[in-house]
N, C-alpha and C positions, 0 to 999 in steps of 0.2 A: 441547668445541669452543669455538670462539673468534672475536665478528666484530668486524667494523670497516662501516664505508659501504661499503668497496669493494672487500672479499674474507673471506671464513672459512677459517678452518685448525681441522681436525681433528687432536684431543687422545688420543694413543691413553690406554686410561683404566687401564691396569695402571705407567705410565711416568709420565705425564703430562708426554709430550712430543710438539711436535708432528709430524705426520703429513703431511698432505697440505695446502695451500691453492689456494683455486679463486676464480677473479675474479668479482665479479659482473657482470651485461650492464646497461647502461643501459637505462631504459623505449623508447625508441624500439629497441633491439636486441633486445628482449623483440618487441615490435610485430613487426617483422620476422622472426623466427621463427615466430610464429605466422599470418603473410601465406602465408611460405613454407608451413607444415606445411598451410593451408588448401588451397591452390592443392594441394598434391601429392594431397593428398588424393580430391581429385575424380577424378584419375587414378587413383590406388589403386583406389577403391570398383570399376572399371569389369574390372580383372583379374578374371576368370572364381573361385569361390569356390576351385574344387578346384585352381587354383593358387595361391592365398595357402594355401590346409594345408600344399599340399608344400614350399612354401616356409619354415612354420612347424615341419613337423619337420627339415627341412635345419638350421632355427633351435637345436632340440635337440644336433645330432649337433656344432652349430660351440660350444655353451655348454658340454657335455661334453669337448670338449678343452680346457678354461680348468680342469676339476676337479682339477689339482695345483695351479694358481695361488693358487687362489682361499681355503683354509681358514687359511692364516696369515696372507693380506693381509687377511682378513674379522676375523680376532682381532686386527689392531692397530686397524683401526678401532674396535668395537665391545665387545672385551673377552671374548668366548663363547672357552672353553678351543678351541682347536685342534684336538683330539681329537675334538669333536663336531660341528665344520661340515660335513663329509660327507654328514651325515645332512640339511642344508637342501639340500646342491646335489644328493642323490637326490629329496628330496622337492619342488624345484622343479622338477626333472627329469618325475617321474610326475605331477605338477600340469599340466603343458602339455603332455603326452604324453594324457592325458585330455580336457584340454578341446580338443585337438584331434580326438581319434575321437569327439568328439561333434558338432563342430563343421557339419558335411553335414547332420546330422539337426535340431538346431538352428536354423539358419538356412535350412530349405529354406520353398517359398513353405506357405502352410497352406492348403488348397483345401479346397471346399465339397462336397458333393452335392450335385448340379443335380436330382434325379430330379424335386423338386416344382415345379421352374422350369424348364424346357423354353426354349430356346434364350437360356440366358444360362451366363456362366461367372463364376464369385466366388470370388476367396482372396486370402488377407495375406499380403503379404510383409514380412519384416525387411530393413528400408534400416538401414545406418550415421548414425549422430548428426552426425558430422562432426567437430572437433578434440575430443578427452576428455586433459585434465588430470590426470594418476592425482600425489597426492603421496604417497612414501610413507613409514613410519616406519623407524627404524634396529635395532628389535630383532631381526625375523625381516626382512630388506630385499628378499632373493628372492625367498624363499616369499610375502611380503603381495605383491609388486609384481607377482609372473605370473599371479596373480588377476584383474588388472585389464587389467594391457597387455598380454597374449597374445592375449588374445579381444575385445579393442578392435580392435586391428591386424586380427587374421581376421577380423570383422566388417565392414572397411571405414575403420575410424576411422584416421584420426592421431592420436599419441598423442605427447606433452609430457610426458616424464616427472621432474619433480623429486624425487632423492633427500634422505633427510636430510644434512646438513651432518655426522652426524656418521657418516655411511657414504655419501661420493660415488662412492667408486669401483665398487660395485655399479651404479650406476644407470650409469655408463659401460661396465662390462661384458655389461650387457644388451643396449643399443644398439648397442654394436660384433657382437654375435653376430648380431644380427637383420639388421644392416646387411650382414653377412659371408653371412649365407643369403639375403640377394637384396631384402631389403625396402626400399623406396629412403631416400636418409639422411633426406629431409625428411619421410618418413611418421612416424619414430622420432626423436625430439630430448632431447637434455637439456639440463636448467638448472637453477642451481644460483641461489637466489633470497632475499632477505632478506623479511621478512615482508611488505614492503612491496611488494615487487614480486611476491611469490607474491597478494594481494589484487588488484595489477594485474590481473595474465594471468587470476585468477578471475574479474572482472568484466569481461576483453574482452570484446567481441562479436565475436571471432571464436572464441570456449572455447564449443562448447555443453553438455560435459558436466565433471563436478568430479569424482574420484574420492578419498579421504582414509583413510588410515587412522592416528588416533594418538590422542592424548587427548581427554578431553571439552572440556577449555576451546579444543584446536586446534579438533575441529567444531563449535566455537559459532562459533568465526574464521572459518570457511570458511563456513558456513551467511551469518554476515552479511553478509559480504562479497559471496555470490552471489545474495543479497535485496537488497542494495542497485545489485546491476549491471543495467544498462538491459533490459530484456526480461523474462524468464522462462529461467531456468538450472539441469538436471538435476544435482543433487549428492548423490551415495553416501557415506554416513557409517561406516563400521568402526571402533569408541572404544572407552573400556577395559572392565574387571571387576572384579567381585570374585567371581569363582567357587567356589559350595560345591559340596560333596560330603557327603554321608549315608551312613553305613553303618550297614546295617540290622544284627538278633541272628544272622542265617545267615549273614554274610559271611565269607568267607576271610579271615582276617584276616592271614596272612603274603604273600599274594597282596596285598590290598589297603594295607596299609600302606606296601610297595614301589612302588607303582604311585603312590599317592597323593604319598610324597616325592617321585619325579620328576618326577609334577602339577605339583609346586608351588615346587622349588627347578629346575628344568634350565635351564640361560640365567640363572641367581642368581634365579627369578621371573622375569623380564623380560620376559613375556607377554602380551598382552591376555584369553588364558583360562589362564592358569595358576591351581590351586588355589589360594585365597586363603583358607579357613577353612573347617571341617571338624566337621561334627555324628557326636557316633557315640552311639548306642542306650545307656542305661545297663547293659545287661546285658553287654553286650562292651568299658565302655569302657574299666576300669581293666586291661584283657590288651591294649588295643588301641594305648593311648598308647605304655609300655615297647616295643613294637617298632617305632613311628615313631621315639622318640627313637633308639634302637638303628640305624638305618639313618641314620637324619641323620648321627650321629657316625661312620661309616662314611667319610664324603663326603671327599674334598682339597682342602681351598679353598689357591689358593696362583696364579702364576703360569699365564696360560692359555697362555704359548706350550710350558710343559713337559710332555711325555708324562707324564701317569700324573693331571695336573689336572683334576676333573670337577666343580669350583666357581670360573669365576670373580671376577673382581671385578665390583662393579654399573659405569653406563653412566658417571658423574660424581661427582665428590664433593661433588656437590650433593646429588644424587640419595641416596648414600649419607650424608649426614647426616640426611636427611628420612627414610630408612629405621629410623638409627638412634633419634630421636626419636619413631617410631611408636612403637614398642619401649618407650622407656625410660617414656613417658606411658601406656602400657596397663600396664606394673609400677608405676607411683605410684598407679594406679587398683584394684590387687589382684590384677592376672594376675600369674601365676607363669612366669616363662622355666626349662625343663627345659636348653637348654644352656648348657653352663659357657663363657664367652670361651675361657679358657685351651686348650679341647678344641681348638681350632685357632692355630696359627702362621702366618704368612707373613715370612720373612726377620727374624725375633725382634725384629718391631719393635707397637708399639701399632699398633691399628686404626682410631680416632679418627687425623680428619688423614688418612684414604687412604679409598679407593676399595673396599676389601677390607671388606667385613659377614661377621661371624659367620653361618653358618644359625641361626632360631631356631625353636623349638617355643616357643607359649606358651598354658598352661590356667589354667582360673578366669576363662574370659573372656568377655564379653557385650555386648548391644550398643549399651552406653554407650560403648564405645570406639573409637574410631577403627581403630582394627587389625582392627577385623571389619567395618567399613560401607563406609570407603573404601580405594578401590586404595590397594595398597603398591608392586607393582612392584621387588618385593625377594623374598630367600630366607628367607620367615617367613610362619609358618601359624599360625593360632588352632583348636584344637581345645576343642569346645563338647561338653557332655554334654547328651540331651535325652531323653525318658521316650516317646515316641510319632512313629508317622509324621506323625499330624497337627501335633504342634508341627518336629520337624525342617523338613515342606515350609513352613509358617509362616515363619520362621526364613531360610529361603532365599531366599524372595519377599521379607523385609525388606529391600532393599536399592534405592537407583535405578539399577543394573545387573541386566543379563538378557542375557550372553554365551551362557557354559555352565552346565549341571549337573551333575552325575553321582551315582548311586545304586551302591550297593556290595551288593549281595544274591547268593547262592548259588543262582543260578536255573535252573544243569547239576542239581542234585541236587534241587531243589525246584522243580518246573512252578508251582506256584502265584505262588512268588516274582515270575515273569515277568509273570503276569496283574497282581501289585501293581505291580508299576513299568510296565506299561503306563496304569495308572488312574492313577497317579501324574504321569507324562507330562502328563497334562491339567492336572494343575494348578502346574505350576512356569513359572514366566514367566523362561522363558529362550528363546533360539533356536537351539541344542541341545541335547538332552537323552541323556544315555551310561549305559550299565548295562556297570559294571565295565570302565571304561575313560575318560580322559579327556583335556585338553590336545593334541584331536589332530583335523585338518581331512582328511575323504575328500571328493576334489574329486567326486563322484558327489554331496553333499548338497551343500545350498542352507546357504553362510556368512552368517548374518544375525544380528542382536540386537533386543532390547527396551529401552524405556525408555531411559539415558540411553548403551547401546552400539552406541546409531546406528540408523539405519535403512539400505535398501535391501539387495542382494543380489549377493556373488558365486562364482565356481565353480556345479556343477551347469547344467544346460541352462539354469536362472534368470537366471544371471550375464550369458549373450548377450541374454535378454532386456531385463535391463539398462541393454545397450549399444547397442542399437538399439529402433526405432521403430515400429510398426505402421501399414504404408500398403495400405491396402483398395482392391482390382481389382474394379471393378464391371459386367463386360462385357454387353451385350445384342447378339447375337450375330443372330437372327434378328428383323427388321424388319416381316416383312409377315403 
């Protein structure tokens, strides 16, 4: 992507030409939108609940007709092969398919039992916040974004949604689908904002709530931004990883090796839980490497608008130069890269100077190096040898992320296994924990992190908790 003061243009990143350009609003045109989205709002809240749902799956059935539009306009913006955007617009699909059948039970008032108090009647209800801010990030733009602005809207809220700059047209296709199933246009707004004016609309006073999902130094922005705005300001932080995985001596290891490469290379890495390094038991590990290398070199990295592409290029070649540098400073340091450059082409040209990374395996690694402590955000994994559960879970918690985890054990053939990764559970400081399975959000669980991947919660019944407030009914019904 590309700005200037007074518009951005998106770079599709396989071309690097541009794409789209969108104007920005002046502050006072910010102001006014968000006048607007207030004022509508109070109307909104007052629709009866069980017709904002129906209106919210009507939302479903009009974003489902856009599903031819949307998976090659979605690869020039952001660069994900073609071949697999399908799979965001099913799974943003059953993401607000869910948080709407929860939505009744969720948000119904929460009532007391009166039996010890005799003529009085007491329960909570969830009221709406009032405008909520959702920004969201360009890797997964759908899937993070219905997280937040589905169940802000059914909840009551207005919702401001700014997309990244370098996928705007998602966040317009959300809007118009919502706007198409009946939600009115000023409950649902978008804006397209430079830092400066994304810090504005954080510190109106008419934003009550911030919702964020991208890097850690963006939630430090947002954070101070919404400490410095007059009042007191709700902001949900969703930031990045560095997610391990351990595979214990029972593990499947053709099963897991498979699983673990798509962990960690699907979207080039691009992830906020994508596997990012990889403890495996010394008893399994030297059978365990050879078949991740083996499935790596399997991969197409090549152009993502062509059938048969299941690696594309990363988001910028910024981006991919900082990937490549991870890499080259963790082999100055002693790690050893198992793939070879040459194992992959893209149009017989070098890879340096473009947007195209090699996938990498890299062992002998530890965590002096950068490739194992901090996000990469790229298609490279560090594979760690370790002698014990106690030093693997060790090992895991070294980090100041706590996304996800994941455990690799045989726990169909071995009941016991199951009981160790429940003990286990307790002590890994992440905000999901997976046994033989990973890089994957059931909107039924509460989306949250530790340490430096944010706080707050969304999806699961959690997530409306979130988004609205608790107002306590305190009736005394009988006087005399």
């Amino acid at each position: 992507m590309s700005f200037s003061t007074t518009e951005q243009t998106t770079i599709t990143p396989h071309t690097q030409k541009p794409l789209v350009t969108r104007l920005y609003p002046s502050e006072s045109e910010v102001d006014n939108v968000l006048k607007r989205a207030s004022e509508a709002q109070k109307a909104w809240s007052r629709v009866p609940l069980k017709e904002r749902i129906a209106i919210g799956h009507k939302f479903t059935a009009q974003f489902n007709k856009m599903a031819d539009e949307i998976p090659l306009e979605l690869t020039l913006q952001m660069g994900r092969p073609v071949s697999q955007n399908a799979g965001e617009i099913r799974g943003f699909i059953d993401r607000a398919k869910y948080m709407l059948s929860i939505a009744e039970s969720s948000l119904a008032d929460v009532g007391l039992e009166d039996t010890d108090k005799p003529g009085f009647r007491r329960f909570i209800r969830r009221t709406p916040l009032g405008v909520v801010l959702v920004i969201a990030p360009w890797n997964f733009p759908y899937l993070t974004s219905v997280n937040s602005v589905l169940p802000a809207i059914i909840a009551g809220n207005a919702v401001i949604l700014k997309p990244s700059p370098q996928t705007p047209l998602t966040g317009e296709r959300f809007a118009l689908a919502l706007t198409h199933a009946g939600v009115p246009e000023d409950v649902i707004q978008v804006l397209h904002l430079t830092p400066a004016l994304t810090a504005h609309a954080i510190q109106h006073r008419l934003v009550d709530f911030v919702s964020f999902t991208g890097s850690v130094a963006g939630g430090h922005a947002v954070e101070k931004a919404a400490v410095d705005a007059p009042g007191f300001k709700g902001v949900a932080l969703e930031l990045g990883g560095k997610d391990p995985a351990y595979v214990r001596p029972d593990a499947d290891l053709d099963y897991t090796s498979a699983e673990l490469v798509d962990g960690a290379f699907f979207n080039s890495g691009q992830s906020c839980c994508a596997v990012e390094r990889i403890y495996v038991h010394e008893s399994v590990y030297d059978a365990f490497v050879p078949k991740v290398v083996e499935v790596v070199k399997s991969y197409k990295l090549g152009d993502p608008t062509e059938k048969g592409t299941n690696l594309g290029p990363v988001v910028s070649l910024a981006s991919a130069e900082r990937i490549r540098k991870q890499v080259r400073d963790a082999v100055e340091a002693g790690a050893k890269a198992l793939i070879p450059e040459e194992h992959f082409t893209v149009r017989d040209t070098s890879f340096e100077g473009t947007t195209y990374v090699v996938p990498q395996v890299l062992v002998n690694v530890d965590h002096t190096m950068e490739v194992m402590t901090e996000e990469t955000f790229g298609p490279v994994v560090g594979i760690q040898k370790v002698s014990s559960d106690e030093e693997a879970i060790r090992l895991m918690n070294d980090s100041p992320y706590g996304l996800t985890a994941s455990i690799w054990t045989n726990a169909e053939k071995n009941p016991e296994s199951q009981e160790t990764f429940l003990k286990l559970v307790d002590e890994l400081q992440a905000g999901t924990v997976f046994l033989n399975r990973c890089d994957y959000l059931d909107p039924a669980l509460a989306w949250t992190g530790v340490k430096d991947s944010g706080r707050g919660v969304s999806l699961s019944k959690f997530g409306y908790d979130q988004l609205t407030r608790a107002k306590s009914v305190h009736m005394k019904i009988k006087t005399s």
